[in-house]
C-alpha positions in Angstrom: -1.5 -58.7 4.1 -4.5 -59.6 5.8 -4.9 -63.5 6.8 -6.9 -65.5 4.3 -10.3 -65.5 4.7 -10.4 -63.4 8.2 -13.4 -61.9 7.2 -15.5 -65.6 7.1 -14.5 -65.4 11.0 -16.2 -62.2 11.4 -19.1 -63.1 9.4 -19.7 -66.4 11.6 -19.4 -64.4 14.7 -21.7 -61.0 13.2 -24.1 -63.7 12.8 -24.4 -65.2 16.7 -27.7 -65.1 18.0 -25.7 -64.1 21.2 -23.8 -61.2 20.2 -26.8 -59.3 18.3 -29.0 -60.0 21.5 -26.2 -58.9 23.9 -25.9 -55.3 22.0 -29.2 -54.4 20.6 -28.1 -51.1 18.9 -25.8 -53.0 16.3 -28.4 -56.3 16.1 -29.1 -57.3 12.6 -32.5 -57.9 11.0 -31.9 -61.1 9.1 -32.4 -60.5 5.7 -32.8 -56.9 5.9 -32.0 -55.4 2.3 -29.2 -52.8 3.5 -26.0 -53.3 5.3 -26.4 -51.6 8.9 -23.8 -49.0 10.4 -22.5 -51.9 12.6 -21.6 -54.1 9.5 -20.2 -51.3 7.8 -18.6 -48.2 9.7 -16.7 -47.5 6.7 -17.0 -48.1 2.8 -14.4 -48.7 0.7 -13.8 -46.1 -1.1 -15.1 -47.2 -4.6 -18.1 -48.0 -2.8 -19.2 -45.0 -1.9 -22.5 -43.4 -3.3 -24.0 -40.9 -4.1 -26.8 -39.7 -1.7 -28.8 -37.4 -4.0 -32.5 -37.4 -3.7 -34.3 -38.7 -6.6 -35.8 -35.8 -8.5 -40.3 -35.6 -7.8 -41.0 -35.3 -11.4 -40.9 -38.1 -14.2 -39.3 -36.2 -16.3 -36.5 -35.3 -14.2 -36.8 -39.1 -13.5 -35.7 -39.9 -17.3 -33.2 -37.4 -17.6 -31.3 -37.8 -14.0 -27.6 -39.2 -14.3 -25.7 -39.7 -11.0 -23.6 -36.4 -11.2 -20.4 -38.0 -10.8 -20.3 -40.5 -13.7 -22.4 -37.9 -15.6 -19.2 -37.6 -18.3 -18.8 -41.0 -18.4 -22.2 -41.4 -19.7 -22.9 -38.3 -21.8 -19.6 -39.3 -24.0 -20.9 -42.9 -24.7 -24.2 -42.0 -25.7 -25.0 -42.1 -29.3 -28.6 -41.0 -29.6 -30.9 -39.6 -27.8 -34.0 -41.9 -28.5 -33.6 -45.4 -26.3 -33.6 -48.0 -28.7 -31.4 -51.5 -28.9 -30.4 -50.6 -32.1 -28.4 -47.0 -32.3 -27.5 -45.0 -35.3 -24.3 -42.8 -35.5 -25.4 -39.3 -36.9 -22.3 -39.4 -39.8 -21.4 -41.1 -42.3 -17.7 -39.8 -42.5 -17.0 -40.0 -39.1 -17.4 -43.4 -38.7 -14.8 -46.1 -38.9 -15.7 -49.2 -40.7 -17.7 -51.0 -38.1 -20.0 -48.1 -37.6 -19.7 -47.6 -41.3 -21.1 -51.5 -41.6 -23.5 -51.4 -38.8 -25.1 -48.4 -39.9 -26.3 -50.0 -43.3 -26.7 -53.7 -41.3 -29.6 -51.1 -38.8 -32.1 -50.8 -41.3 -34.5 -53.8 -41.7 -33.8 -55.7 -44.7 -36.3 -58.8 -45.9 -33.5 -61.4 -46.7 -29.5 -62.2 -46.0 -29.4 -61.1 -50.4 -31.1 -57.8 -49.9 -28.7 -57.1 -46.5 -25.8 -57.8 -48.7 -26.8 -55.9 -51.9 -26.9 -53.2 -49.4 -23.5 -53.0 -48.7 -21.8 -52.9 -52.2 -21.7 -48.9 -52.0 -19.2 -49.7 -49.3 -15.3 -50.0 -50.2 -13.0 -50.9 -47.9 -11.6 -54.7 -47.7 -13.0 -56.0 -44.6 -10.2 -58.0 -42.4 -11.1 -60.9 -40.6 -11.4 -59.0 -37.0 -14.1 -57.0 -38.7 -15.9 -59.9 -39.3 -15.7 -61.6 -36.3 -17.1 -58.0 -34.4 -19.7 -57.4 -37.2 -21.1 -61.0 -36.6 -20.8 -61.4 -32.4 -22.7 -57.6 -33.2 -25.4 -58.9 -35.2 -25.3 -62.3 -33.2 -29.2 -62.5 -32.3 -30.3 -61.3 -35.7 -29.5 -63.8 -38.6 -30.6 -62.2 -41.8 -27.9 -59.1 -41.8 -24.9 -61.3 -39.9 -25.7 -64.3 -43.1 -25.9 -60.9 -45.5 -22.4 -58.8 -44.2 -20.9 -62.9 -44.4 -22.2 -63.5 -47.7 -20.9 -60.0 -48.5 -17.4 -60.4 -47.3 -17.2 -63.8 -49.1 -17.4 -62.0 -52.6 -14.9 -59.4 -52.1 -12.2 -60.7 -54.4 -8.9 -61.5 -52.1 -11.0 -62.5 -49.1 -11.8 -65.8 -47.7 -13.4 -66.6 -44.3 -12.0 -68.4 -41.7 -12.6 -71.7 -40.6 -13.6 -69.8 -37.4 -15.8 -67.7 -39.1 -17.6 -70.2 -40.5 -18.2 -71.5 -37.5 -19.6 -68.6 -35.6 -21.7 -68.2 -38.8 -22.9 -72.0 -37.9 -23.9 -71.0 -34.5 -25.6 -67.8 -34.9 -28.2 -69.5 -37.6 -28.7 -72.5 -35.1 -29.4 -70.2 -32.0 -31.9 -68.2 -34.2 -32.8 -71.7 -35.5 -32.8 -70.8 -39.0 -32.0 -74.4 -39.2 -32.1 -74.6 -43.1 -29.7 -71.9 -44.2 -27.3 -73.8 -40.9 -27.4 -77.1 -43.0 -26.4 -74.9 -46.5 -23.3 -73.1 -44.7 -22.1 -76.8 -43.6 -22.6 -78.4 -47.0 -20.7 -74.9 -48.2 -17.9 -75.5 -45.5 -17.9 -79.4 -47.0 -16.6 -78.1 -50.2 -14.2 -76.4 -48.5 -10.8 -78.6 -47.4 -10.6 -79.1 -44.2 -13.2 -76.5 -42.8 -15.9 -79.0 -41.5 -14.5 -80.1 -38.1 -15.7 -81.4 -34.7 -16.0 -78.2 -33.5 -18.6 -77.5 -36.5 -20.5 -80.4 -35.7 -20.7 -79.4 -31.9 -22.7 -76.2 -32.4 -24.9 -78.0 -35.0 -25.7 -80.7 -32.5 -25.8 -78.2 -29.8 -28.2 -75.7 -31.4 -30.7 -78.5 -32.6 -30.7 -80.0 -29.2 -31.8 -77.1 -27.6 -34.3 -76.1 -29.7 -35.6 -79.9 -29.0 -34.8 -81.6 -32.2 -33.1 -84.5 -30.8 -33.2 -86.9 -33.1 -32.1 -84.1 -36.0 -29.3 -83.9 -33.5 -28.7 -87.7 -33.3 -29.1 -87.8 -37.2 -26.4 -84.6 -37.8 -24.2 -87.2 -35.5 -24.9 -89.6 -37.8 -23.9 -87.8 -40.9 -20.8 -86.5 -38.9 -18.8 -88.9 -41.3 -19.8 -87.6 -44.5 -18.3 -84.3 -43.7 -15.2 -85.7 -43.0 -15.3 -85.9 -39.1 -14.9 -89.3 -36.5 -17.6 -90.5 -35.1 -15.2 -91.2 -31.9 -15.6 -90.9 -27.7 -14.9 -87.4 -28.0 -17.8 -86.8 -30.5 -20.1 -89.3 -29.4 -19.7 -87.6 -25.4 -20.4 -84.0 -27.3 -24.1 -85.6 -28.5 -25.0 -87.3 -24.8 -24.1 -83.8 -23.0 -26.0 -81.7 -26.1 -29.3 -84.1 -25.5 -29.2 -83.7 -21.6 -28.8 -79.9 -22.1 -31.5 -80.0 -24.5 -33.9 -81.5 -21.4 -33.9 -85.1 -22.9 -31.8 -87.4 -20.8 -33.9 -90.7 -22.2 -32.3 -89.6 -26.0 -28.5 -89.2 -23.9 -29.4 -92.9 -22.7 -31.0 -94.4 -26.1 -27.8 -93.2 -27.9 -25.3 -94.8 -25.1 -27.4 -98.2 -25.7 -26.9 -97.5 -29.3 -23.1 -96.7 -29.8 -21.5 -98.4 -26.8 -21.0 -101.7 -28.8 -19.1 -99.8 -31.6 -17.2 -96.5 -29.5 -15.6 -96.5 -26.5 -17.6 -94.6 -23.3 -15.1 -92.3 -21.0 -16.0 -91.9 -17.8 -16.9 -88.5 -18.9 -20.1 -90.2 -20.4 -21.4 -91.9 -17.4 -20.6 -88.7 -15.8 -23.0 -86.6 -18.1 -25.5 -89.6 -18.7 -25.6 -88.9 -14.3 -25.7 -85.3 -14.7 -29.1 -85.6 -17.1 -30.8 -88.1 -14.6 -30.2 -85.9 -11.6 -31.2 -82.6 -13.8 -34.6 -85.0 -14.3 -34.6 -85.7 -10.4 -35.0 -88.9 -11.4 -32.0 -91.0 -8.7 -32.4 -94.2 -9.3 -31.3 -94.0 -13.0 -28.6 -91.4 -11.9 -27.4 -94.7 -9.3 -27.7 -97.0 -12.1 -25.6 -95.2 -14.6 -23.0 -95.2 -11.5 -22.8 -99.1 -11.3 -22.4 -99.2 -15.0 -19.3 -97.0 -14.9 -18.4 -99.3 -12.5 -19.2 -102.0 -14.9 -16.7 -100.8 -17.4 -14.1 -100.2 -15.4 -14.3 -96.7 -14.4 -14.4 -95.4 -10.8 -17.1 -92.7 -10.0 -15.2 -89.3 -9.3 -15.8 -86.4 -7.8 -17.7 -85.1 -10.7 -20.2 -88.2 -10.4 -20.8 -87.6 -7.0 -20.9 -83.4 -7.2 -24.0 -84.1 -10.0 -25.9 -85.7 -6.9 -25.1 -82.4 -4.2 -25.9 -80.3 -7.1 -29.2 -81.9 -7.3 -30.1 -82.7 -3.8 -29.0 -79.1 -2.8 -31.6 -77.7 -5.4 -34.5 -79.7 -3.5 -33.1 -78.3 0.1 -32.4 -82.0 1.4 -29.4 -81.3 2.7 -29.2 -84.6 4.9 -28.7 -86.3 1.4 -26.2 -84.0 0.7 -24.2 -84.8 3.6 -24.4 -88.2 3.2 -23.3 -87.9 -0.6 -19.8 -86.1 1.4 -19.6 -88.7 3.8 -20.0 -91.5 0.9 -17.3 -89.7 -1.6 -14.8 -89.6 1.7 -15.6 -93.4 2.4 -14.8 -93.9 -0.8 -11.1 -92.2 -1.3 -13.1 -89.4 -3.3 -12.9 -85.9 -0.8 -14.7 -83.1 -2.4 -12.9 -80.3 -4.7 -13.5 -76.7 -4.5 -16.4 -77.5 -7.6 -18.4 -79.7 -5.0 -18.0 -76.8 -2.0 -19.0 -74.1 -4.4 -22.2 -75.9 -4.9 -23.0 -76.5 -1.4 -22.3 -73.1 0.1 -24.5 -72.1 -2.8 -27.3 -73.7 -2.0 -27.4 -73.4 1.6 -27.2 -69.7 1.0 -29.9 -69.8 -1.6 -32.1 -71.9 1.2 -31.4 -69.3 3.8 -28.8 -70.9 5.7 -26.0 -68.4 5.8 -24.3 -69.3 8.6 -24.1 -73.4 7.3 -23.0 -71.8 4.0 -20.2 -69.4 5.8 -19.2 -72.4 7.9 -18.4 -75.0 4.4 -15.0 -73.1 4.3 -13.8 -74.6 7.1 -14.6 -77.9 5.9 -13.2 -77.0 2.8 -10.0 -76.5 4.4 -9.7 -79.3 5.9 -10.3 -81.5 2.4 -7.0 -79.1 1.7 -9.0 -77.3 -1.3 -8.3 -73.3 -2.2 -11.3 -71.2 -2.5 -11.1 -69.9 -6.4 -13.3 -67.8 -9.0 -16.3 -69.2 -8.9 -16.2 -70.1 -4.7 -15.7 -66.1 -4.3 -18.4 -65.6 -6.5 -20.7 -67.5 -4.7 -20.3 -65.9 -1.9 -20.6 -62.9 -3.0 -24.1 -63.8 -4.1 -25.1 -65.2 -1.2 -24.0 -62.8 0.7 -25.8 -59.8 -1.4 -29.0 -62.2 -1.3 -28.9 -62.4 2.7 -28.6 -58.3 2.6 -24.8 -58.6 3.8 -23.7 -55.7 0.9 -20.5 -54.6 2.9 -19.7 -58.2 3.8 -20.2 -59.0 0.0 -18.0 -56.0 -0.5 -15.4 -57.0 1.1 -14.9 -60.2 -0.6 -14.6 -58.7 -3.3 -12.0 -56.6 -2.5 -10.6 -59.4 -0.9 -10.0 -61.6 -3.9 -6.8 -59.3 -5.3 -5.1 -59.4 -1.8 -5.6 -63.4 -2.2 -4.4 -63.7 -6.1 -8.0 -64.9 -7.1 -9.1 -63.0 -10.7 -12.1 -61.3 -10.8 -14.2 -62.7 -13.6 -17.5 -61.7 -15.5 -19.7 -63.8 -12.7 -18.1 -62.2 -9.9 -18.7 -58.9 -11.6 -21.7 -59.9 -12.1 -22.7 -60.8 -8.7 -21.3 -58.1 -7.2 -23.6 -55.9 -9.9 -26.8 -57.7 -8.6 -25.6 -57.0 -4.9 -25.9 -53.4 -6.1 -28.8 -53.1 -7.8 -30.7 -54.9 -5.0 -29.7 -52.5 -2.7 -30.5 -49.8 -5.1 -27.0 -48.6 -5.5 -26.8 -47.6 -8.7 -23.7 -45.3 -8.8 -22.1 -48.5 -7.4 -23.4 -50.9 -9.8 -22.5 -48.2 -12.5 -19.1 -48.0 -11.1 -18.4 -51.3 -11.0 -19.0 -52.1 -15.1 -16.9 -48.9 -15.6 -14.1 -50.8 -13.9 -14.9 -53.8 -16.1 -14.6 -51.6 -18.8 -11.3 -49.9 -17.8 -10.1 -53.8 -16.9 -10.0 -56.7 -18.7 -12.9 -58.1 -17.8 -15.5 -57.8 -20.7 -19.5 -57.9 -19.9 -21.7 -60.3 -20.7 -25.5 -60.2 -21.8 -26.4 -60.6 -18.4 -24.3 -57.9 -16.9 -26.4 -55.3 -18.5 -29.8 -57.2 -17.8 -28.9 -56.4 -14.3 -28.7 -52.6 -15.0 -31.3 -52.4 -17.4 -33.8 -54.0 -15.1 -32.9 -51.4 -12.1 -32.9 -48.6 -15.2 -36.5 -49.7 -15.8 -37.8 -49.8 -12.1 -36.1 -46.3 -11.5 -37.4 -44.7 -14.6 -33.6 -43.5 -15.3 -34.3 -43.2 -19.2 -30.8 -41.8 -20.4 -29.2 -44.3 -18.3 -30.9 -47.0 -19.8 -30.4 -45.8 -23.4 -26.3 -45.0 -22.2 -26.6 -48.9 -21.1 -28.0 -50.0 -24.4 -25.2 -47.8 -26.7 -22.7 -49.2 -24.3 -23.9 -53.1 -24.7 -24.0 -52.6 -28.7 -20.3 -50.9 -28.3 -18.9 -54.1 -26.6 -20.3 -55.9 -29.7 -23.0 -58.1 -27.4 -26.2 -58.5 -28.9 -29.5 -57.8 -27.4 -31.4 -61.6 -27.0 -34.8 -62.5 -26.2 -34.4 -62.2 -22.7 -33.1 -58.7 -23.1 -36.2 -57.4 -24.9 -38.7 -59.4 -22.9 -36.8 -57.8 -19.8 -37.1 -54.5 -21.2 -41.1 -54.7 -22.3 -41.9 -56.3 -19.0 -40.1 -53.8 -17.0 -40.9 -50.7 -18.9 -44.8 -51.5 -18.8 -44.3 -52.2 -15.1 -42.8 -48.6 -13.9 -45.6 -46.9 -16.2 -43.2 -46.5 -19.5 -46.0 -48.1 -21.5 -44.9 -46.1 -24.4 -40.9 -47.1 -24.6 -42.4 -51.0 -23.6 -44.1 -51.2 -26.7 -41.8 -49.2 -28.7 -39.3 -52.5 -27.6 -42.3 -54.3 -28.6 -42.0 -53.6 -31.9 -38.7 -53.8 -32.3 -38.6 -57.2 -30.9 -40.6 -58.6 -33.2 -39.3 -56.6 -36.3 -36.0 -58.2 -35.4 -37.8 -62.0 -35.4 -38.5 -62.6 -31.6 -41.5 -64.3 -30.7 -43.0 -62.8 -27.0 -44.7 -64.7 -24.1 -48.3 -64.5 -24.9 -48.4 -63.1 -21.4 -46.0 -60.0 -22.2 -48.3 -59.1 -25.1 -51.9 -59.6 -22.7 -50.5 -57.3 -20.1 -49.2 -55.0 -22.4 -52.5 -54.7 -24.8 -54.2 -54.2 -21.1 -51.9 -51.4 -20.4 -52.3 -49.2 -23.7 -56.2 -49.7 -23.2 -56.2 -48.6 -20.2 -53.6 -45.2 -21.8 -55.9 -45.1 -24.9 -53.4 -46.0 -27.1 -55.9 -47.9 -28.8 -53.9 -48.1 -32.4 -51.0 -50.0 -30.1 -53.4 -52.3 -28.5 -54.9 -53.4 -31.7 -52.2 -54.1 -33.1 -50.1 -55.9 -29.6 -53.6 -58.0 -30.5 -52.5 -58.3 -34.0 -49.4 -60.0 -32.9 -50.7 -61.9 -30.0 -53.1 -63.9 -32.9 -50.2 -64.5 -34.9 -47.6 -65.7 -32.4 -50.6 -68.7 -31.2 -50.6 -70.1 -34.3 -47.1 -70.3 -34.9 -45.7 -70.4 -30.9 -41.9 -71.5 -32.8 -40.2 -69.2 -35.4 -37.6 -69.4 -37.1 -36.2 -65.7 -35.6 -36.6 -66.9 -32.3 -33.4 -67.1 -30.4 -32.5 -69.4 -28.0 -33.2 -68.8 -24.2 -30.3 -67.0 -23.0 -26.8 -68.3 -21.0 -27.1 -67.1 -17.6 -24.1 -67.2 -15.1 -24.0 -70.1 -12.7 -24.4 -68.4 -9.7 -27.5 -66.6 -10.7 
C-alpha cells in the first residue's frame, strides 16, 4: 500500500518554481485548464476518455452520446422530448410509483383536484411509496399535499409521524406557509406527532424565507403543541435566524430567553457564527467573552467560525493568528478548522500554502477525512491539476476514507471543467452502481456542461435519470437550464423550461426573462416574447410567491 498522502509530496515538489524552470518541456502553466503529459503519463483506467471529435452539425450536436456509455443511456431514457417532468408511454407497465407520478404530471389547480385525480387508482399505498412519491414531488406542493391527502383517506392507512413531517417541510420550502400551519394544527390532534423535529423545519423554512419573527412566534407557540421550550429548542431558533441572514434576531432572542433557559456553549458558538457570516468581528469577540461569562470555554468550533470568515476575505495573516491564538490557548485545530483553511488558500490561488496545511495538520495529530479529501479535490480541479485531483480520489479507498456525495461531486466538477464528459458521466454511473446517491447538485454539474455542449439527449437522459432517483428539479435547476439553454443558442428548449418553470410555481430573475424575451426577438419568435413579457409584468408586482422554492442546498466545497 502506498504511504499516506505520498502524492501531497509530489504535488509540493511538481509545483517548485525550480524544477519547471530546470526542465522546460514538462513546466506547467499555472492554472492551465488540462493536466499536461508530465503530470499525467498514465490515467487510471476509469479515467480514460473518449477522444471522438464532436460531430460539425447541430443536430448531430443534440443527438451525439459518447459511444461507450451509449447503452447506459438509451435504456434510462423515457421520452424523447427534454422535459423535467417525463411521462412513461403505458399505463400497464408501470409499477405504482410510475402508476402515481403519471397522474401527479399533469397540472392540476389545487392539492383537492390532484387528489380527486387519483381515486381511479387501487392499490394500498405503503408508507415507502409515500416517502418516494413526496421527496419526487418535493419542489412542487400542490400534487405532494394532494397524493398525501389522498393516502390519508385510504381506509387502513395512516401516515407516519415522519411523513408528516416531510409533508411540513416541503410546504415551508415552497412557502405555502398557510396550508404548513393547517398540517401542524392537523398533526396537534394527532397524539404524539407534533415534536421538536416538527417545529425545526417550521422555524427553519420561515427563517429562510425571512420571516423571523413568524419564526420567533412558531417558537413561542412551541408549547401549545406539546413541545419544551428548552436549550435544545431554543439553540434550533438562534441557528435558524443566522441561516436566515438575521444575526441581530439570533441576538434579540438570546437577550430574551437567557434569563428563563439555559445557553450551551453551542449557542454562543452559532450566535459567533452569524456575526462572522455578517463580517461584523467585534460582536463575534463579544459573544466570546460572554461564553466566557457563563462559564463556557471558546472551542475549536468558536475559533474555526473566525478562519472560516477571515479565509473568505483572503486575510490570511488573521487567520494565522486565530491558529496561533487557539494553540496559546490549549485549543489545536481539528481536521474541520484545516479543511477550511486549505480551502480557502486554494480558492485564493495559493495552492502550494493549501498543499502545505497537511503537514501542519499532522503535526496537530489530526487524520485527513471526507470532507479534507474533498477539498482537495476541488482545489485541485480549480488550479487545473485533473490527474492530481484524480489521484486523490483514488487514493481515499487505499486510505479507508468513504467517498461521499461532495467528493463525487467535486470530482464531477473537475470533469466538466475540463470538458470530460465521458468521465464525468462515468463517475455518476459509479455513484449509481454504489451507494452513494446524487444530489440536486450533482446533476446541475452535468446539465450545465449538457447545455454548453449542445448534447440534447444527454441532457434529457440526465433529467429521466434525476426524476428516477426521486430528486426534484428546484429553482436553481430551471434557472440553470433557461440561462444555459439561451446561452448555447437553444432558445427554443430555454423557453420551453420557461414555461414549465413557471407552470410548476417558480418565480424567475427578472434578468432570465429580459435576456430571454431579447433572444426570441431577435429568432422571431414573437408569440414567446410577448408572452416572457407577459410574465416579466407579473413577476414585478408580486417578486415573492407562494410556489417559489427556497434557494437551493449547495455542497460546502462548492
Amino acid at each position: 500500500m502506498p504511504s499516506k498522502f505520498r502524492f501531497l509530496k509530489l504535488f509540493t515538489h511538481r509545483l517548485s518554481p525550480r524544477t519547471a524552470a530546470a526542465n522546460g518541456s514538462h513546466r506547467f502553466l499555472y492554472g492551465n485548464p488540462l493536466c499536461t503529459m508530465a503530470e499525467s503519463p498514465e490515467l487510471p483506467p476509469w479515467l480514460k476518455f473518449s477522444d471522438t471529435p464532436t460531430p460539425p452539425d447541430a443536430d448531430s450536436d443534440d443527438n451525439f452520446v459518447i459511444p461507450s456509455l451509449a447503452h447506459w443511456v438509451d435504456t434510462h431514457m423515457l421520452t424523447t422530448k427534454p422535459k423535467v417532468l417525463t411521462q412513461s408511454p403505458k399505463q400497464d407497465n408501470l409499477d405504482e410509483l410510475e402508476a402515481v407520478t403519471k397522474v401527479l404530471q399533469k397540472r392540476y389547480p389545487s392539492p383537492e383536484l390532484a387528489s380527486l385525480a387519483l381515486d381511479g387508482l387501487s392499490f394500498q399505498p405503503s408508507s415507502g411509496l409515500v416517502s418516494q412519491v413526496l421527496n419526487r414531488f418535493s419542489n412542487d406542493w400542490v400534487p405532494a399535499l394532494g397524493f398525501f391527502k389522498w393516502a390519508k383517506s385510504l381506509t387502513g392507512y395512516r401516515h407516519s409521524p415522519e411523513l408528516y413531517n416531510l409533508m411540513v417541510d416541503i410546504l415551508g420550502k415552497c412557502r405555502s406557509f398557510d396550508s404548513m400551519s393547517e398540517l401542524v394544527e392537523e398533526m396537534a390532534r394527532l397524539e404524539g406527532y407534533v415534536t421538536l423535529e416538527t417545529m425545526t423545519k417550521v422555524m427553519r423554512r420561515l427563517a429562510r424565507a425571512r420571516k423571523h419573527e413568524d419564526a420567533i412566534e412558531a417558537f413561542g407557540r412551541m408549547e401549545k403543541f406539546g413541545v419544551k421550550k428548552d436549550t435544545a429548542a431554543l439553540n434550533v431558533l438562534i441557528d435558524a435566524l443566522v441561516k436566515g441572514d438575521s444575526v441581530e434576531h439570533a441576538h434579540k432572542v438570546v437577550l430574551e430567553f437567557k434569563g428563563s433557559i439555559p445557553l450551551s456553549s453551542r449557542s454562543f458558538n452559532v450566535l459567533m457564527h452569524g456575526w462572522c457570516r455578517a463580517r461584523d468581528f467585534d460582536n463575534a469577540r463579544k459573544a466570546m467573552e460572554d461564553m466566557k461569562e457563563h462559564g463556557f470555554e471558546p472551542d475549536v468550533f468558536s475559533y474555526t467560525n473566525f478562519i472560516e470568515a477571515y479565509g473568505h476575505e483572503r486575510d490570511f495573516r488573521k487567520v494565522d493568528q486565530v491558529l496561533e491564538e487557539m494553540r496559546e490557548n490549549g485549543c489545536p485545530p481539528n481536521a474541520v478548522t484545516y479543511t477550511s483553511v486549505m480551502l480557502h488558500l486554494g480558492k485564493a490561488g495559493q495552492l502550494r500554502k493549501a498543499l502545505e496545511v497537511y503537514e501542519k495538520m499532522k503535526s496537530d495529530g489530526c487524520v485527513a477525512d471526507t470532507p479534507f479529501y474533498s477539498s482537495m479535490i476541488f482545489i485541485l480541479g480549480k488550479a487545473g491539476r485533473l490527474k492530481d485531483a484524480c489521484d486523490v480520489f483514488e487514493d481515499m479507498p487505499k486510505q479507508g476514507v468513504v467517498r461521499d456525495v461532495v467528493t463525487y461531486n467535486s470530482m464531477i466538477s473537475t470533469a466538466c471543467a475540463h470538458s470530460r464528459e465521458e468521465t464525468a458521466l462515468r463517475l455518476l454511473k459509479e455513484m449509481e452502481d454504489g451507494s452513494c446517491k446524487p444530489n440536486v447538485g450533482t446533476y446541475h454539474r452535468l446539465l450545465k456542461m449538457c447545455c454548453k455542449k449542445k448534447r440534447m439527449k444527454v441532457l434529457k437522459f440526465l433529467l429521466d435519470h434525476m426524476f428516477k432517483n426521486n430528486i426534484s428539479p428546484d429553482l436553481a435547476t430551471y434557472s440553470l437550464l433557461v440561462n444555459a439553454l439561451r446561452k448555447s443558442g437553444k432558445v427554443e428548449d430555454a423557453y420551453s423550461f420557461l414555461e414549465e418553470m413557471v407552470l410548476r410555481g417558480f418565480t424567475p430573475k427578472p434578468s432570465t426573462l429580459k435576456k430571454l424575451a431579447g433572444e426570441l426577438e431577435s429568432k422571431s419568435m414573437l408569440e414567446e416574447k410577448v408572452r416572457v413579457e407577459e410574465w416579466m409584468d407579473r413577476f414585478s408586482q408580486n417578486l415573492i410567491r407562494p410556489g417559489l422554492s427556497d434557494r437551493s442546498d449547495r455542497d460546502p466545497v462548492t
